[in-house]
C-alpha positions as CSV (number, residue, x, y, z in Angstrom):
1,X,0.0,0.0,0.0
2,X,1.7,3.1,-1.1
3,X,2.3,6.4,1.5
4,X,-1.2,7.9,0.5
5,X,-3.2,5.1,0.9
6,X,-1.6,4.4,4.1
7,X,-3.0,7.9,5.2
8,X,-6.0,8.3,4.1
9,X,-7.4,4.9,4.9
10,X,-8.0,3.7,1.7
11,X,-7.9,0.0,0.8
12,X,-7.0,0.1,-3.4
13,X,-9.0,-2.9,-5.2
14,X,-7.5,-5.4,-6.6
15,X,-8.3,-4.9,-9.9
16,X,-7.5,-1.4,-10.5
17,X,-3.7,0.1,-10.8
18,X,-1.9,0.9,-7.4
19,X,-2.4,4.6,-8.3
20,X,-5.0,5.7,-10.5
21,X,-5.7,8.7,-9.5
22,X,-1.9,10.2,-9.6
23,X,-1.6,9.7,-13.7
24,X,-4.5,12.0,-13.9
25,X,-3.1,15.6,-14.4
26,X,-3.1,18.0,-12.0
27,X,-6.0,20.3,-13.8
28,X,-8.3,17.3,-13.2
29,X,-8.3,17.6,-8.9
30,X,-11.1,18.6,-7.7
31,X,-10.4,22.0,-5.6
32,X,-11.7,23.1,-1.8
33,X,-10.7,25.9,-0.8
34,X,-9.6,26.3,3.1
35,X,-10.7,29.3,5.2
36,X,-10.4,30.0,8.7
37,X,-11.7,28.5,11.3
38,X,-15.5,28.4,12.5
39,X,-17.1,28.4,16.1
40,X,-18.8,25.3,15.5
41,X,-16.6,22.2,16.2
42,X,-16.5,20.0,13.4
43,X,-16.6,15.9,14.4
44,X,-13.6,14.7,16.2
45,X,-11.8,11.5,16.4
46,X,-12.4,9.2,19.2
47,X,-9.6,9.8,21.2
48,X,-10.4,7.0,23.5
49,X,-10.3,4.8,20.2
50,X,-6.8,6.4,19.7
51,X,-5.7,5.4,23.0
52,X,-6.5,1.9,22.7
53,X,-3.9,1.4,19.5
54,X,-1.0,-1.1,20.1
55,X,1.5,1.4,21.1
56,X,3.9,-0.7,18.9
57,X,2.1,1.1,15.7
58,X,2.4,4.8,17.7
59,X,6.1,5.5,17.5
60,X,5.6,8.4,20.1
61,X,5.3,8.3,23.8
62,X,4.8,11.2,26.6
63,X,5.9,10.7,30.1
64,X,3.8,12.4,32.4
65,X,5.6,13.8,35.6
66,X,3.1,14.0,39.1
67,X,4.4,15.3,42.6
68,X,4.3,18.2,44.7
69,X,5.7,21.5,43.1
70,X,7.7,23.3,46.1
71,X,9.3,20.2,47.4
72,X,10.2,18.5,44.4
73,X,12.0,21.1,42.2
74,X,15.3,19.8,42.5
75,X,13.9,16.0,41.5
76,X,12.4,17.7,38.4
77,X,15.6,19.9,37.6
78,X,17.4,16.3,38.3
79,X,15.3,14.3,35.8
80,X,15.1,17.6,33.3
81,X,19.2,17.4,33.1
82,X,20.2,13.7,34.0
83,X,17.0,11.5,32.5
84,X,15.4,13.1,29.4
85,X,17.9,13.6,27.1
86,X,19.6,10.6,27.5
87,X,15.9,8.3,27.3
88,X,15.2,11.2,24.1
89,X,18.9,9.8,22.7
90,X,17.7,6.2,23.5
91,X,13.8,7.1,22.0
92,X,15.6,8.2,18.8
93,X,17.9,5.6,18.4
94,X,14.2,2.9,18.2
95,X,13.0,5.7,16.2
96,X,10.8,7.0,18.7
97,X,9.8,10.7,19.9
98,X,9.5,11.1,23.7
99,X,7.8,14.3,25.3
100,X,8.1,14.3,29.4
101,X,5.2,16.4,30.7
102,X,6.2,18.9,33.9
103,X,3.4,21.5,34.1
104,X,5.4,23.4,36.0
105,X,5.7,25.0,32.4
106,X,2.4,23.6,31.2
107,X,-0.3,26.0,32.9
108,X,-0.4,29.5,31.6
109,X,-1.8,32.7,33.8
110,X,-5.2,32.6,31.6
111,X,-5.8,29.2,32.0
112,X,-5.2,29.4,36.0
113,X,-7.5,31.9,36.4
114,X,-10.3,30.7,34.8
115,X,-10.0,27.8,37.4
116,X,-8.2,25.3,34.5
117,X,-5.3,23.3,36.3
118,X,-7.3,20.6,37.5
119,X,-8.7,19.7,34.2
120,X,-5.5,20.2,32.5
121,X,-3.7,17.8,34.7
122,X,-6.3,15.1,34.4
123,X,-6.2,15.7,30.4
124,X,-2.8,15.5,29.9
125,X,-2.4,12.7,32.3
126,X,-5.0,10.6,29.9
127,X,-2.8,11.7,27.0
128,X,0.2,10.4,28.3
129,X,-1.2,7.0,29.2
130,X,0.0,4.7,29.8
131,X,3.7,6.5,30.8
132,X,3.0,7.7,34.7
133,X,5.8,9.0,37.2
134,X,4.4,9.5,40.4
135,X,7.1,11.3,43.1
136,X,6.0,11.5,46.8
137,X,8.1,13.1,49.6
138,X,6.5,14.2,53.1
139,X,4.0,17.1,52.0
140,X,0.4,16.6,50.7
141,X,0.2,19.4,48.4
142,X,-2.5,22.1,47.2
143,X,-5.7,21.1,47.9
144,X,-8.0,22.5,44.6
145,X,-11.3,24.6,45.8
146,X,-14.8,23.5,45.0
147,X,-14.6,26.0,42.3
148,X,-12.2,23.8,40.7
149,X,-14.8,21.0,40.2
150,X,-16.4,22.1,37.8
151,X,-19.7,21.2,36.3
152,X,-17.9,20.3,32.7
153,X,-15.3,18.6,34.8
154,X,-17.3,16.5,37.0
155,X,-19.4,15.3,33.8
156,X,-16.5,14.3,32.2
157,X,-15.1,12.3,35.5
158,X,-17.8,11.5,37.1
159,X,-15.5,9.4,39.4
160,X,-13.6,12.7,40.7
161,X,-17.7,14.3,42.1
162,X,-17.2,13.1,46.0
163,X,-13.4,13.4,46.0
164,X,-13.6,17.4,47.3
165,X,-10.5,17.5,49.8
166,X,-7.9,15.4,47.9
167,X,-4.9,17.6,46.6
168,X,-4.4,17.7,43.0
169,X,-1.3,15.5,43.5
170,X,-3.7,12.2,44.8
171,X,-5.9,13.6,42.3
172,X,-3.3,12.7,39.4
173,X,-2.3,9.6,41.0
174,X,-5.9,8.0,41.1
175,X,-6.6,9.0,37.6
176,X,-3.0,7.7,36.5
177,X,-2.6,4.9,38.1
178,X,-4.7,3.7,41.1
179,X,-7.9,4.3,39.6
180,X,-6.6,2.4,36.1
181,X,-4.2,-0.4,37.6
182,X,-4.2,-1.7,33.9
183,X,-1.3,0.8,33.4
184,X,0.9,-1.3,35.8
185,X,3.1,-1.9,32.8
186,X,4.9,1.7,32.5
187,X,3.9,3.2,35.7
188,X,6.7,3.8,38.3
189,X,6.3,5.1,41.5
190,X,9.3,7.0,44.0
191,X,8.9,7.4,47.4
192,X,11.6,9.6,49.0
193,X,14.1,9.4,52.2
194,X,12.4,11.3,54.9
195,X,15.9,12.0,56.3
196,X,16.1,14.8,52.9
197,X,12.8,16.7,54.1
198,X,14.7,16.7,57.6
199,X,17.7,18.0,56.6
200,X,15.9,20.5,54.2
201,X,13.4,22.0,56.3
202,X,9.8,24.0,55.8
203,X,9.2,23.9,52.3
204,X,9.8,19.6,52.5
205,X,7.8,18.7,55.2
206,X,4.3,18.1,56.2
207,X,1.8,20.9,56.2
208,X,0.3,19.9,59.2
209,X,-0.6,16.6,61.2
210,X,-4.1,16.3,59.3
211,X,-1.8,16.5,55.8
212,X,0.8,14.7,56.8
213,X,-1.9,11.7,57.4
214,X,-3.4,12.0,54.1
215,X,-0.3,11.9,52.9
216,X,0.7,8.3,54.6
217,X,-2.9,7.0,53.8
218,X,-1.9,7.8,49.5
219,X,1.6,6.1,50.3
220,X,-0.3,3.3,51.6
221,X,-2.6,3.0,48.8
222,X,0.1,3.1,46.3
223,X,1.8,0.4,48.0
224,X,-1.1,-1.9,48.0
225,X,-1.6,-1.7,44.3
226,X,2.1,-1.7,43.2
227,X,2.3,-5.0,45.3
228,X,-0.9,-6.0,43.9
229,X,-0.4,-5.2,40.2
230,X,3.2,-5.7,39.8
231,X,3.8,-2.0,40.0
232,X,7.8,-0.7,40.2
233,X,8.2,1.3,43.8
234,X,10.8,2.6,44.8
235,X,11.1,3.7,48.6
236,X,13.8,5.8,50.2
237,X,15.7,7.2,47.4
238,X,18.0,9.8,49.1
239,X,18.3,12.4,46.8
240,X,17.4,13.7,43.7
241,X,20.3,12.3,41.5
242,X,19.6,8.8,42.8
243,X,16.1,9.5,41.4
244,X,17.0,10.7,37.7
245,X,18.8,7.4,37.6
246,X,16.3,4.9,38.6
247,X,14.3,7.2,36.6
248,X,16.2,7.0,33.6
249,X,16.9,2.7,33.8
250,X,13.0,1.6,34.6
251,X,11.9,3.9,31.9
252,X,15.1,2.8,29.7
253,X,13.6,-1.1,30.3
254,X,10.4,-0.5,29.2
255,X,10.6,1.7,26.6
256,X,13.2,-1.1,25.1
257,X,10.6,-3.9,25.6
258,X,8.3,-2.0,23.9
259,X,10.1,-0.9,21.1
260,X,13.0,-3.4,19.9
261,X,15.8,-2.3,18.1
262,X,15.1,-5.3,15.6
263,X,12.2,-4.1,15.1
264,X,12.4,-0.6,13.9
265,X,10.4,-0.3,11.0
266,X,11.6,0.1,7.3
267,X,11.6,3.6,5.8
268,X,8.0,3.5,4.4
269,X,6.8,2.8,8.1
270,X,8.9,5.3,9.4
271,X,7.6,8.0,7.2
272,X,3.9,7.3,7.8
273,X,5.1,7.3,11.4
274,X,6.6,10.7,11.2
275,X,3.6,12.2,9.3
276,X,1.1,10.5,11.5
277,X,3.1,12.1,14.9
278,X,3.3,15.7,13.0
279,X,-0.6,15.2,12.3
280,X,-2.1,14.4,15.7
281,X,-0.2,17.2,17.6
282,X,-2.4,19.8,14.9
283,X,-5.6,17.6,15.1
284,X,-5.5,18.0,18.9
285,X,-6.0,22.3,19.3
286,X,-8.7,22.5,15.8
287,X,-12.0,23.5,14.9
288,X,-13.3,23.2,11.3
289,X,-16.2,23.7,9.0
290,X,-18.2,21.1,9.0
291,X,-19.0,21.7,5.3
292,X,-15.8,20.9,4.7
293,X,-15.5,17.5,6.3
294,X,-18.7,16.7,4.4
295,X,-16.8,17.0,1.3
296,X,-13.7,15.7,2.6
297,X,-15.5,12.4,4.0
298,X,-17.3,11.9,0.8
299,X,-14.2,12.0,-1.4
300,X,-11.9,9.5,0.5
301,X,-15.1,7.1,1.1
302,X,-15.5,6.6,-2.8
303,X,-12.5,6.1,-5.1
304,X,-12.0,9.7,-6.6
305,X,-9.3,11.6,-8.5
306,X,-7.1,13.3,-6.1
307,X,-8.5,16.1,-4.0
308,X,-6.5,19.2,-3.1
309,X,-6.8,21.4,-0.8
310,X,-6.1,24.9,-1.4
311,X,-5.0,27.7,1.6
312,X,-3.1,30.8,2.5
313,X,-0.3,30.4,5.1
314,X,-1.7,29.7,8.3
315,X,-5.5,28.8,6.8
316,X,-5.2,25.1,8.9
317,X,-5.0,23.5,5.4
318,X,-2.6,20.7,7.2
319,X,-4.2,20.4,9.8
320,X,-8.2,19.7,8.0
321,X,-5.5,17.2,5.7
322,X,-4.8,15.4,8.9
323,X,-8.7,15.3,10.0
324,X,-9.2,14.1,6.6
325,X,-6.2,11.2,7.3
326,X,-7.7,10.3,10.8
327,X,-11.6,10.0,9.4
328,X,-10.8,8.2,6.2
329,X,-9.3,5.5,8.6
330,X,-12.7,5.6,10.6
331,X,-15.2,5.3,7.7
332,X,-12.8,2.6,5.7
333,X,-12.2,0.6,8.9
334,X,-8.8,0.7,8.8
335,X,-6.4,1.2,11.8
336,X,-2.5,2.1,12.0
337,X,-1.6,-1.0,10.4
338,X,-3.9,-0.3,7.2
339,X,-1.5,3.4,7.2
């Protein structure tokens, strides 16, 4: 199946030329024109569907990051200069893209304000499943306010309604882990040296006695299910470079089971790879005409001269190609292996 077929979905019959459509000339295409973007959301993809692919055919991974902020900048400085780019060197080297997730650059002012965090942390967290790194010293952490929850939030996890009180740190570790124990596979947890909070002071120790046993009721539930589920936990690290390392080895181990080196795929793969990675970061932020997907749906479900699409810089002509990539695979049936 050649590049363009792989894309779009589309399975070529038998008894018609691998290409038809590409010896026609170019005057011949039909022509739909791109404009800007309307309010009106045009259909998505199901991103749960997306989720569910063998990861083996999704040559991309992110690596979500979940701890306290205050205590734990010198473990995320640690793993920013001692763990992702080596595991990014290692990713590359299978032909695979890593992104780690630390929000401590992911929330803007705007979105904080109008009461976002929350729902960004559990979003990004489903986005990066099944990759979870859960790091827990002595404090609890910042305890979201009912204004946090939401209606829109608790429709969309219902399971989150009666947990008001929780910081946003269990918060991420029920969703990630605990609440999916399914993810066992590439979850890893760190549980660190209480001696370091000592020694450290304030900012690295309990909030108060009521926080400080929440915070030894989540360590106990994350020890249950690790032992339960086969989990990797790691207790008493004693310091931050210790943690990049373990860090960097767990995650080195499963990436590497996932993604054999003999099995890399051949260039064709690798280029359907690459254009499938570029096209889901762009289908994840748009909103199209649905008039446009209409036409778009009806040409890659028959078997059509070519179709192009037509649009000033910065018109989202890519990014309604890469809607047009993802639906053709939906209405033909075909999934990443089809691509």
């Amino acid at each position: 199946m050649n590049l363009f077929n792989r894309h779009f979905g589309r399975k070529p019959k038998s008894q018609e030329p691998a290409e038809p459509g590409f010896r026609q000339e170019k005057q011949l295409a039909q022509e739909i024109p791109v404009s800007e973007v309307s309010a009106k959301p045009a259909p998505q993809p199901n991103n749960d569907k997306q989720n569910s692919k063998d990861p083996q055919l999704k040559r991309s991974i992110r690596v979500f990051v979940s701890s306290t902020f205050r205590d734990m900048t010198e473990e995320r400085d640690a793993l920013m200069t001692h763990c992702w780019p080596e595991l990014r060197r290692f990713c590359r080297e299978r032909h695979v893209e890593l992104t780690e997730v630390d929000l401590r650059w992911g929330i803007s002012e705007e979105q904080s304000t109008r009461k976002e965090t929350l729902k960004l942390c559990l979003d990004e967290i489903r986005a990066c499943r099944p990759f979870f790194i859960g790091l827990l010293g002595e404090r609890y952490g910042w305890v979201p306010g009912e204004e946090a929850f939401t209606a829109d939030l608790k429709e969309e996890q219902p399971w989150i309604k009666e947990l008001q009180g929780k910081s946003v740190t269990e918060l991420e570790i029920l969703h990630g882990v605990l609440n999916n124990p399914e993810m066992a596979g590439r979850s890893f947890f760190f549980f660190r040296d209480k001696a370091y909070a000592q020694e450290k002071g304030a900012d690295y120790i309990a909030e108060n006695t009521a926080d400080a046993e929440k915070q030894k009721a989540l360590k106990g539930k994350i020890r249950l299910t690790c032992k339960e589920k086969s989990i990797p936990l790691n207790e008493n690290y004693p310091d931050p470079h210790t943690l990049a390392h373990l860090a960097l080895e767990q995650l080195k181990e499963a990436i590497g089971n996932q993604f054999p080196l003999e099995e890399i795929p051949d260039p064709l793969d690798r280029e359907a790879n690459e254009h499938e990675a570029f096209a889901e970061v762009r289908r994840k932020t748009y909103i199209g005409r649905p008039e446009y997907f209409q036409s778009l749906d009806k040409h890659v479900s028959g078997n059509d001269k070519p179709l192009l699409l037509l649009g000033d810089s910065g018109s989202f002509s890519i990014t309604s190609s890469s809607f047009a990539m993802e639906r053709g695979r939906t209405l033909n049936g075909t999934g990443a292996k089809d691509r």
